[in-house]
Each structure stands twice: as C-alpha cells, then as structure tokens.
C-alpha positions as CSV (number, residue, x, y, z in Angstrom):
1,X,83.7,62.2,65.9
2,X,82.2,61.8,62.4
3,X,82.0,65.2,60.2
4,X,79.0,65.5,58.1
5,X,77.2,68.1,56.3
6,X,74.3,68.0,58.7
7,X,76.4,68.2,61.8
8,X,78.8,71.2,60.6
9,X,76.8,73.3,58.0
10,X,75.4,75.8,60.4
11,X,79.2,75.8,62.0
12,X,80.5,76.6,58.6
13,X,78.0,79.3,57.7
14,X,78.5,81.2,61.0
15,X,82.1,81.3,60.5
16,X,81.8,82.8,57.1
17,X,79.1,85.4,58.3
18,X,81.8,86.6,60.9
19,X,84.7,86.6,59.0
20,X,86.4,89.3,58.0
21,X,88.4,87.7,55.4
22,X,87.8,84.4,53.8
23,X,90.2,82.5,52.2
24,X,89.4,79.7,50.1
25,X,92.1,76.9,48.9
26,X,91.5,74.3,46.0
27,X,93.2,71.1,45.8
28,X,93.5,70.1,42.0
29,X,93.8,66.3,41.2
30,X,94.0,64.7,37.6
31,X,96.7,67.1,36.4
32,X,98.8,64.6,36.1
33,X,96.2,61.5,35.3
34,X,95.4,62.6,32.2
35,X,96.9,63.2,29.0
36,X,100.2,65.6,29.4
37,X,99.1,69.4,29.0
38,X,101.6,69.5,26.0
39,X,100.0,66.9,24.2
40,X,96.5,68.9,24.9
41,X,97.5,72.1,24.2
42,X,99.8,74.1,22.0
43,X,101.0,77.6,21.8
44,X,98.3,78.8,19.2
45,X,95.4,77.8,21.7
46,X,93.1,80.7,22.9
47,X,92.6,80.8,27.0
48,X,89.2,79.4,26.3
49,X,90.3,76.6,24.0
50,X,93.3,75.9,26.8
51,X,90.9,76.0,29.7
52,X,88.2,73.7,27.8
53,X,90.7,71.4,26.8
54,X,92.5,70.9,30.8
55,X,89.1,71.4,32.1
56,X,88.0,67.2,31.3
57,X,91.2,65.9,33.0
58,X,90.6,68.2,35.7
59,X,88.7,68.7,38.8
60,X,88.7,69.8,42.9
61,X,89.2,66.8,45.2
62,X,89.5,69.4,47.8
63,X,87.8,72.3,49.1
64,X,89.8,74.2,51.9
65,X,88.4,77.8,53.3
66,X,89.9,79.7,56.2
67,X,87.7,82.1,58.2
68,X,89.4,85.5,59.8
C-alpha cells in the first residue's frame, strides 16, 4: 500500500479533530553533520544568536504525531 498525502490527509485531519490529546514528535537530523555546536557557539551567545547559529545545520527529517 503506498502512503501519500492525497490518500491519508482526510485520515490524518479526522484523527486530530477527535483527539483529545495530541502529541507531536520531531526527529532532528544534521546535529551532527555540521559544524560541532562548540565550534558554533560559545558561552557568551544570547538564545537567539545560539538558536540562529544551530538553526542552518539543522532541520526535521521527521514529523511523528500521536492522536488520543
């Protein structure tokens, strides 16, 4: 069975609307195919300078959500 967008969307938006909780789980790649955080950061960096800084060697490969 292929999974698509077009075949699952209304699935996954029904789900949500009946949920009573939703959790959602993000699977972060390219922590460790970049630069070491060390080497971009250091101790006197604001939390916006750190998060701008991890933010270009970072990103979601994966997009989990559990409906209850």
């Amino acid at each position: 069975m292929e999974v698509t967008r077009k075949s699952n969307l209304s699935t996954v938006y029904s789900a949500i609307e009946e949920a009573d909780f939703l959790a959602i789980d993000g699977e972060f790649s390219g922590i460790s195919d970049g630069p070491n955080v060390s080497a971009l950061t250091n101790g006197l960096d604001t939390p916006e300078e750190r998060y701008t800084k991890l933010k270009k060697v970072n990103r979601v490969l994966i997009l989990g959500a559990s409906c209850y």
